[in-house]
N, C-alpha and C positions, 0 to 999 in steps of 0.2 A: 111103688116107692121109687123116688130118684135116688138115684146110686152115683155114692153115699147122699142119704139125707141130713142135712149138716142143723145144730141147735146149737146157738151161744148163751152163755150166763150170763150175765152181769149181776152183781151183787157188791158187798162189802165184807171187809172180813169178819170173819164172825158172823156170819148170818145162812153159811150153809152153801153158799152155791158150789163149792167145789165136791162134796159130801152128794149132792141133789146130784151132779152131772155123774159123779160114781157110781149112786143107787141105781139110778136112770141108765146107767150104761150096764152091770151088772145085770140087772134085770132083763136086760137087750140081749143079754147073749144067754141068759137062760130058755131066751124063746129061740135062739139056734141062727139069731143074726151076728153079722159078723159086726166090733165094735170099737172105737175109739172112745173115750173119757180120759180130758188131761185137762189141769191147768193151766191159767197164765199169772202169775204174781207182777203185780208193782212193788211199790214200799209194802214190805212182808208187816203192814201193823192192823190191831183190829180199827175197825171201820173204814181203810184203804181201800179203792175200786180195785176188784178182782173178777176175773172174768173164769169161766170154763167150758169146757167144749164137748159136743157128743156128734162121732159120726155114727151114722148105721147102715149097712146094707145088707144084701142077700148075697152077697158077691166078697170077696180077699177085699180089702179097703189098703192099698198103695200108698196116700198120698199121707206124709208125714210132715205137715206144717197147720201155721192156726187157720184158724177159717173165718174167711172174708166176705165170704156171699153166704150166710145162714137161712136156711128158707124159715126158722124161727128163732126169735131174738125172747130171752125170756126175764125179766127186770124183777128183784127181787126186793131194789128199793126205788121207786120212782123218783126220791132227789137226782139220783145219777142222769135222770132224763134233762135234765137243767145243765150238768157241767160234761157230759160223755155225749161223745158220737156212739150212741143206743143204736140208732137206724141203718148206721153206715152200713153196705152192703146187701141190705135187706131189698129185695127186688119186688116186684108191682107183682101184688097180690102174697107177697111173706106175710107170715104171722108174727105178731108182736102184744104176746104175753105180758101183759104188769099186775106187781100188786098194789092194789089202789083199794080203797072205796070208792074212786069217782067211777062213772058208766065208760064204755070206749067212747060213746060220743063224745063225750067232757076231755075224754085225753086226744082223740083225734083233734077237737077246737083248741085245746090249753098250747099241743104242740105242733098243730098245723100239718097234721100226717093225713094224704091222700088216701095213694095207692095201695095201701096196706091193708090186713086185716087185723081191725084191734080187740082184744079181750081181756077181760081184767076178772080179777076175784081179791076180795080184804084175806089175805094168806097171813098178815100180819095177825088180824083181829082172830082168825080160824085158831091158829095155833095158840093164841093167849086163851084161847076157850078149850081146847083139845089139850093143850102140852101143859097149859101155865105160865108159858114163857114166848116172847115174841122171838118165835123160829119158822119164819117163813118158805125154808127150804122141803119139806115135805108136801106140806100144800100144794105147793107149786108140781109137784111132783104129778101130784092127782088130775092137775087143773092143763099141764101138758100133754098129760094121755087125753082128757078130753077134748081139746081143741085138732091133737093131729091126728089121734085112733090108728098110730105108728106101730104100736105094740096093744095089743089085747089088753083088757084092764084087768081082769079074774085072773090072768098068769100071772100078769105085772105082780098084781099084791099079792097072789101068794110067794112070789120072789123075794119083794120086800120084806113082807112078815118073816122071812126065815132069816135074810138080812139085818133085820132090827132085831130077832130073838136072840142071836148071836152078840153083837154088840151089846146088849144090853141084859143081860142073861141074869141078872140079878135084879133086876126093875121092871116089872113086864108093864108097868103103869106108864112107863114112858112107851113103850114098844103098842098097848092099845093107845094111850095118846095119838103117837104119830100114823097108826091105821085109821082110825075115826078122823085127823084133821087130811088126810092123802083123798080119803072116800067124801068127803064132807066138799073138799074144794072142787074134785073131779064134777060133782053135782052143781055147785055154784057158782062153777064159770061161766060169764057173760059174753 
């Protein structure tokens, strides 16, 4: 792993990326990595571009600013690839997460991405089938262990599950929800 290995968010608010880079970082230091998870707010409204960040290493992580060169860029709504520099800093051969229905082909033509490598899963569509509700921030979740294999998937969710049992300690329906759409997208990623 390069040290630190840097992941940005992008999403809107209300839709989980800040919550995703926290699970995702929590979860990192339950496997005994060292970690970063913070956000970045613009206009603090729902569906305002919000970004969040996750470093990891096996080392003290020093540097205390956001990050500009992500070796994965992870889109939790694809309109933002229309009005946001998504790619900035992403370097030849980064990964670039979205959730789409379309194939990476279709999004590498739609937006003319080379050197990258793209992969996409409907996180949207997963979690309206898992949760009930379009909350693409879990899925993603599943669907980023898969493409980087950064962190173990069998510790990840049992991390998680003890994370969600807690938060939601009165609704275990939402708590299997979000285990079934994390497992479902880890599998579905393209």
């Amino acid at each position: 792993m390069k040290k630190p290995f840097e992941i940005r968010w992008h999403g809107r608010g209300g839709q989980g990326a800040k919550t995703a880079a926290l699970l995702f970082g929590d979860a990192a230091m339950a496997t005994g990595k060292y970690i970063q998870a913070f956000p970045e707010y613009g206009p603090e409204r729902m569906g305002a571009p919000v970004q969040a960040f996750n470093r990891l290493s096996d080392e003290p992580i020093h540097i205390h600013s956001g990050i500009k060169k992500p070796e994965v860029v992870v889109v939790l709504d694809e309109t933002l690839m229309k009005t946001q520099p998504i790619t900035e800093g992403l370097g030849k051969d980064g990964i670039l997460l979205v959730n789409t229905k379309s194939t990476p082909g279709e999004i590498k033509a739609t937006y003319g991405l080379k050197d990258i490598k793209v992969y996409t899963v409907d996180a949207s569509g997963i979690s309206k089938e898992t949760i009930g509700k379009e909350i693409p921030n879990t899925p993603m979740l599943g669907a980023v262990i898969g493409v980087t294999n950064v962190l173990d998937f069998d510790r990840f969710m049992r991390d998680v599950t003890e994370k969600l049992k807690i938060k939601f300690r009165n609704r275990p329906q939402i708590v299997e929800g979000n285990i079934r759409s994390i497992k479902r997208a880890y599998e579905e990623v393209a």
